[in-house]
Legacy VTK file of the C-alpha trace (Angstrom):
# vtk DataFile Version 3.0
C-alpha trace
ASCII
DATASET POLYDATA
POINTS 331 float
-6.597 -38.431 -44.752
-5.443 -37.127 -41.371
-7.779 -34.440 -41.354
-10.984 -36.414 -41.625
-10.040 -38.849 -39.003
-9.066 -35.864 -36.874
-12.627 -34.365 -37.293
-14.048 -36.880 -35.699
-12.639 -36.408 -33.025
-12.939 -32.373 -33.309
-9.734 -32.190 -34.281
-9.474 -28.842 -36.707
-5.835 -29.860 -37.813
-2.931 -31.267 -35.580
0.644 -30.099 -37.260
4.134 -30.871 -36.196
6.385 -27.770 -36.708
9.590 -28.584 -37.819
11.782 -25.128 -36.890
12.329 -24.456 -40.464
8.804 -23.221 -41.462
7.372 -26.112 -42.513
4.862 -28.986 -41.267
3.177 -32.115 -41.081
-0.213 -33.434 -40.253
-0.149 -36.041 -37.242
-3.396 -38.113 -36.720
-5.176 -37.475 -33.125
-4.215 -41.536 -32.213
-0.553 -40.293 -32.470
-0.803 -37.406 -29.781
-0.517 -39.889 -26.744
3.214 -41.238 -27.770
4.144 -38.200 -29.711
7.952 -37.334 -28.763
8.950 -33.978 -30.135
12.560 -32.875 -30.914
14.431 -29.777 -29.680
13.260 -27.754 -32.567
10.374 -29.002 -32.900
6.445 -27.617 -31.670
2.986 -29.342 -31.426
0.298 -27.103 -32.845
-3.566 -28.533 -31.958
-6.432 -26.569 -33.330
-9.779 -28.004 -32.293
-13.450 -27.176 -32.946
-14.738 -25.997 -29.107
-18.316 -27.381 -30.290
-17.553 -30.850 -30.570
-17.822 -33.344 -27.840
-14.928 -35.125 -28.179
-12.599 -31.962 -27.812
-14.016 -31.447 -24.076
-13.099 -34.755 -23.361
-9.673 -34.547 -24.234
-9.057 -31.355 -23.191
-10.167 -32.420 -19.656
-8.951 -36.206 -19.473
-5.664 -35.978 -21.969
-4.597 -32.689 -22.570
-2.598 -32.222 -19.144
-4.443 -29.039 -18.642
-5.376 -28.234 -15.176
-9.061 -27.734 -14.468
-8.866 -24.031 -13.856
-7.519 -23.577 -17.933
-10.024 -25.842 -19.197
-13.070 -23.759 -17.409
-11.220 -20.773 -19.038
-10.993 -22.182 -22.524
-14.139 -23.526 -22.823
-16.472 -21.087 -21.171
-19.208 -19.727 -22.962
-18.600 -16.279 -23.563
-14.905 -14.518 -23.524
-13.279 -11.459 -24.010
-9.678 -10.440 -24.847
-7.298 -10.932 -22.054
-3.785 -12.813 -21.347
-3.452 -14.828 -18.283
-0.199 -16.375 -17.325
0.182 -19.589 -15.704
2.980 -21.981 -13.732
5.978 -23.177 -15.702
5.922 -20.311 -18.232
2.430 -21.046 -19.515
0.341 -18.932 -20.494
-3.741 -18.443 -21.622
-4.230 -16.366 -24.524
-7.834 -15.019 -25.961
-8.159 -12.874 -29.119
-10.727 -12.091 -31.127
-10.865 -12.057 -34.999
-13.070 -10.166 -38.025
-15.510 -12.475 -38.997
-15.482 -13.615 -42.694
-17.741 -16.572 -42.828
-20.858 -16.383 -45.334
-23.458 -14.211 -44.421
-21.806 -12.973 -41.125
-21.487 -9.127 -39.909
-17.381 -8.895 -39.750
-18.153 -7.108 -36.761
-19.250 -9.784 -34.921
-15.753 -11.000 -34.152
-14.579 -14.677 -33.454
-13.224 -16.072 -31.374
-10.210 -17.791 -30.401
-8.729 -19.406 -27.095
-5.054 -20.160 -27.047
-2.911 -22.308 -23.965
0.771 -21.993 -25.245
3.933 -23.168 -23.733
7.355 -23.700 -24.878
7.109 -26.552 -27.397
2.792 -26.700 -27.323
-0.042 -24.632 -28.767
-3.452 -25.583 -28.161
-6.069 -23.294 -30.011
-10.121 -23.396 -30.051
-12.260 -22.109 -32.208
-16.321 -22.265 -32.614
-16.839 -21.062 -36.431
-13.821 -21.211 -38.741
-11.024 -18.364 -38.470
-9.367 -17.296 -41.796
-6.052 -16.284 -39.994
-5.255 -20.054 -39.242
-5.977 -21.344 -42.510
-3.588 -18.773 -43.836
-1.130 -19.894 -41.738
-1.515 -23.551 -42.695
-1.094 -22.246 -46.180
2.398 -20.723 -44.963
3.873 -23.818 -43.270
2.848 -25.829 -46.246
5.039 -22.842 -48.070
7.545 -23.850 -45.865
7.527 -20.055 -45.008
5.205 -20.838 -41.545
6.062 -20.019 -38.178
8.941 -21.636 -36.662
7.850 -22.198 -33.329
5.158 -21.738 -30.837
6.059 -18.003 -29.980
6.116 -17.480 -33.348
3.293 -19.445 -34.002
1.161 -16.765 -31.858
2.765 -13.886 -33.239
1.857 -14.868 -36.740
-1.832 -15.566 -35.725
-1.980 -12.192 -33.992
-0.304 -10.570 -37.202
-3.101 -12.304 -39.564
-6.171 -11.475 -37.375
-4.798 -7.599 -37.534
-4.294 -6.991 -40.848
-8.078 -8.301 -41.202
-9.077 -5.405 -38.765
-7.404 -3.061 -40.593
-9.184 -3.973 -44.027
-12.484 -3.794 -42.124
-11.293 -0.152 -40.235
-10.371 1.197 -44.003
-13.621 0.378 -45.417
-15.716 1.973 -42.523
-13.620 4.706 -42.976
-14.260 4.965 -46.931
-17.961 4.973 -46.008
-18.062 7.717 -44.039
-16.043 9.621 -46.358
-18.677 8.911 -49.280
-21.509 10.392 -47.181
-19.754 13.463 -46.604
-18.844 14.017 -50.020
-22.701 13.138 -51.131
-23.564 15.813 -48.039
-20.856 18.527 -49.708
-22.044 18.335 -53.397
-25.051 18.200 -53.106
-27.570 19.744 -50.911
-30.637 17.903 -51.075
-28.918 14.554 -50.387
-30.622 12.778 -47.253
-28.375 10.171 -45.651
-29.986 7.524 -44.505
-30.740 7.367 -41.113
-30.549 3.570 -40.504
-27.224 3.377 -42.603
-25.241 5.774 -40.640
-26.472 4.416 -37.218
-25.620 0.759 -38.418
-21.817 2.039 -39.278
-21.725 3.423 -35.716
-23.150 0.367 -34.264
-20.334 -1.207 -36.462
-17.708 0.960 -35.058
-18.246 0.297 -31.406
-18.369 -3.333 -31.766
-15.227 -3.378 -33.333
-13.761 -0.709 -30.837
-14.893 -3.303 -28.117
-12.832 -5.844 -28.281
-9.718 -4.107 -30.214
-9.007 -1.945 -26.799
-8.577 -4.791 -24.569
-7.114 -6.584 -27.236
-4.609 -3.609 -27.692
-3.699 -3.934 -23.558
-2.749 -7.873 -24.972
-0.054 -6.818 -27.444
1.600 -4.305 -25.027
1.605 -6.798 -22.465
3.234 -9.933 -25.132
5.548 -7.067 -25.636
7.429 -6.399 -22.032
6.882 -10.312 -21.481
9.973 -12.554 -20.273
8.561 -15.853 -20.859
12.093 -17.515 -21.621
10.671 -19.751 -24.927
9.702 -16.059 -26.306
12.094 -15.250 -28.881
14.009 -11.695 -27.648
13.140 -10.142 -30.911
9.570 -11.028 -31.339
9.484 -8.271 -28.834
9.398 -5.571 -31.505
6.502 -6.768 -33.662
4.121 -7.372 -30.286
5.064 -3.572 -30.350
4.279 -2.936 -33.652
0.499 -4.761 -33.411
0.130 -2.594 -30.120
0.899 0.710 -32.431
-1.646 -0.791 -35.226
-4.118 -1.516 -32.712
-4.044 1.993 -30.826
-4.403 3.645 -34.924
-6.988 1.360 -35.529
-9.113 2.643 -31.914
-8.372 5.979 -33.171
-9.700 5.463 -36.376
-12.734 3.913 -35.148
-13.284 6.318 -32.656
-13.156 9.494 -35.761
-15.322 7.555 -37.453
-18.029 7.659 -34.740
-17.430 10.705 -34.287
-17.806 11.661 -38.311
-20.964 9.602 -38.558
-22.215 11.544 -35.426
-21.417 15.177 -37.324
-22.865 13.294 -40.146
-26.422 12.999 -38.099
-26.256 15.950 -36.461
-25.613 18.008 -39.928
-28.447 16.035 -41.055
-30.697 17.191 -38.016
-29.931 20.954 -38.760
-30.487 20.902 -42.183
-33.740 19.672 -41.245
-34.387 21.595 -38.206
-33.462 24.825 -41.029
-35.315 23.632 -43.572
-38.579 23.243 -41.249
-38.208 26.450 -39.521
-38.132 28.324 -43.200
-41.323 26.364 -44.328
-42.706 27.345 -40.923
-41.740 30.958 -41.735
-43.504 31.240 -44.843
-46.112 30.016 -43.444
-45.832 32.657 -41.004
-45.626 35.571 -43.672
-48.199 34.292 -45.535
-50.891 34.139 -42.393
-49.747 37.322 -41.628
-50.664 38.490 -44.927
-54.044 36.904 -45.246
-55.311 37.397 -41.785
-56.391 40.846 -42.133
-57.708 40.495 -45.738
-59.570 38.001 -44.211
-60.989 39.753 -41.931
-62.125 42.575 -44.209
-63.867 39.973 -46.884
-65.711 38.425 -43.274
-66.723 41.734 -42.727
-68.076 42.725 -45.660
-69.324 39.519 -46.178
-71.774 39.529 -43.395
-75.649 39.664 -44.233
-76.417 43.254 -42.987
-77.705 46.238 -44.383
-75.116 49.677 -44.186
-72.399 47.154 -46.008
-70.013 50.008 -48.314
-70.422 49.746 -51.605
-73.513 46.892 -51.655
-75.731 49.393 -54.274
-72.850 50.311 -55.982
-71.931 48.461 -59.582
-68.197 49.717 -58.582
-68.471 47.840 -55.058
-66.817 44.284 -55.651
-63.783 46.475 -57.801
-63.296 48.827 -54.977
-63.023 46.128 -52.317
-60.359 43.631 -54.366
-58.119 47.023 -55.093
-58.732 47.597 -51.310
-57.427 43.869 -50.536
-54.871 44.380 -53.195
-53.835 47.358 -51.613
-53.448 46.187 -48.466
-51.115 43.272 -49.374
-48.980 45.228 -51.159
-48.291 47.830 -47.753
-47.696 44.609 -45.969
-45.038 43.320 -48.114
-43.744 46.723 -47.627
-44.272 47.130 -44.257
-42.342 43.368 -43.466
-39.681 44.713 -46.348
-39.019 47.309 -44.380
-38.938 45.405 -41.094
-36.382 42.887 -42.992
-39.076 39.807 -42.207
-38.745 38.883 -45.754
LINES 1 332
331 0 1 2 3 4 5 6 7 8 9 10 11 12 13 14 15 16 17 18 19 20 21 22 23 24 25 26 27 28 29 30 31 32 33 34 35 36 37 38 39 40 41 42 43 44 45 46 47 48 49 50 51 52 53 54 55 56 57 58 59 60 61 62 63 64 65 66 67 68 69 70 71 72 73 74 75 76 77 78 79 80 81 82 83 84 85 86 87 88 89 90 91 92 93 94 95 96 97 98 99 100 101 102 103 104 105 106 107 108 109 110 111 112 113 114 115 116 117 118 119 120 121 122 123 124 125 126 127 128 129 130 131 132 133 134 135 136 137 138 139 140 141 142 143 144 145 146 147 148 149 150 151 152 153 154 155 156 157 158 159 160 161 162 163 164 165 166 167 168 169 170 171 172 173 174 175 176 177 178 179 180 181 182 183 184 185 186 187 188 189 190 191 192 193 194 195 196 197 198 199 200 201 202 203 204 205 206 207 208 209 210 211 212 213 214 215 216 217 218 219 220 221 222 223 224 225 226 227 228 229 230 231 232 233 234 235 236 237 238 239 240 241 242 243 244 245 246 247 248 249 250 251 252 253 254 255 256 257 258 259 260 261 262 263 264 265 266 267 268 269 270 271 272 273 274 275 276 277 278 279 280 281 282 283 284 285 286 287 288 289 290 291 292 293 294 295 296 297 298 299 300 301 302 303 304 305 306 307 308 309 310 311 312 313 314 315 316 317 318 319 320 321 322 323 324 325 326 327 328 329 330
């Protein structure tokens, strides 16, 4: 019920952690005299499209106008600002798994967190929060709103590294199509689009990367101590993932440029017969031209033995230039 009065308003979901990894849905006319315990965190996720979520975010949120520019500008990249009174803005970027999207064609997602608040935007839906609705309603959800980041972070990674693998395992099915067999022709437009897909993803998991490692020396006090470690751990996943990324572009570029030479080979040996074989014919043609000219004194023209004695004489002469190129190792 709380969710579709909260849409109206552009209200994605609005949960009240309880510290023990659970939650419960609040309605959006609740926010204004909404008291929250010691243990207890606010978590707002709102749709950045709607109307209604500008409006608050400017007039109710208690956001100053410099964060709301920030988190509703058009177009973002990954970055981590931090703000007065242990604030902080956070934007990531996610694989996109909607219907019909390219998963390199990330979303995504604008964070302001403090100690006991987490306000997240979104413009198309982000399978790493509804996986961690699924968790608090587990009662196995974050506990708070540092871990409440962390575990968002921790979602929209392991979706990278699905998306890295599979790359990957294309590339590796070319190359064993381009080992086995020798007239295989990868296409062209295939291993250019895995390239393209590569470099997308590369550019917005290296300044993501610089995110974690930052998160990971930070002394915001409401950070749990330990949560240092697995900011570290994303940071290590992230710089495998770049690396990955970055062998794969450079397999599919091998890929192309095998391609290219086996071409490039494969041309100059069709050229070379071609070669050998106008090499062969040119004189013989010249001999038939000659004799073939209208002209008395022709060899042979009274003779009932002439037309025999020139094709042995053509014959003849191909065979001592197959011998003659034999010997100069042409052929």
């Amino acid at each position: 019920m709380f969710e579709e009065e909260n849409a109206q308003w552009g209200l994605v979901h609005a949960l009240v952690l309880d510290g023990k990894g659970g939650a419960r849905s609040i309605a959006r006319t609740e926010l204004d005299d909404l008291q929250l315990q010691s243990e207890q965190s606010l978590w707002l996720h709102w749709d950045r499209s709607h109307p209604q979520t500008q409006t608050w975010l400017r007039q109710d949120s208690g956001l100053n106008e410099f964060a709301c520019d920030l988190l509703l500008e058009e177009n973002t990249r990954p970055r981590l600002l931090s703000l007065p009174d242990a604030q902080m803005l956070l934007f990531l970027r996610g694989v996109n798994l909607n219907p019909g999207a390219e998963p390199e064609d990330m979303v995504s997602v604008r964070i302001f967190a403090e100690a006991q608040r987490v306000i997240s935007l979104r413009l198309r839906p982000l399978r790493a929060s509804d996986e961690v609705l699924q968790q608090l309603a587990e009662g196995r959800g974050p506990k708070s709103a540092s871990e409440l980041l962390l575990a968002l972070a921790q979602l929209l990674t392991e979706k990278v590294q699905a998306l890295v693998s599979d790359l990957s395992e294309e590339v590796d099915g070319e190359e064993e199509k381009l080992e086995t067999d020798e007239r295989y022709a990868p296409e062209h437009g295939s291993m250019l689009h895995m390239r393209r897909r590569a470099a997308g993803l590369r550019r917005f998991l290296a300044p993501q990367r610089e995110i974690y490692a930052q998160l990971a020396r930070n002394k915001v006090p409401w950070f749990a101590q330990e949560d240092a470690d697995y900011w570290n751990e994303l940071n290590n996943s992230l710089i495998r993932y770049l690396e990955e990324l970055e062998l794969t572009r450079e397999r599919v570029a091998l890929v192309l440029e095998n391609e290219d030479r086996r071409l490039n080979q494969r041309m100059n040996r069709t050229m070379y017969r071609f070669g050998i074989i106008t090499c062969i014919f040119l004189p013989m043609s010249f001999l038939t031209g000659l004799l073939g000219i209208n002209v008395g004194g022709i060899p042979g023209s009274e003779s009932p033995y002439g037309f025999l004695f020139a094709s042995v004489l053509l014959i003849a002469l191909a065979l001592g230039q197959w011998w003659l190129f034999r010997r100069l190792r042409w052929v």
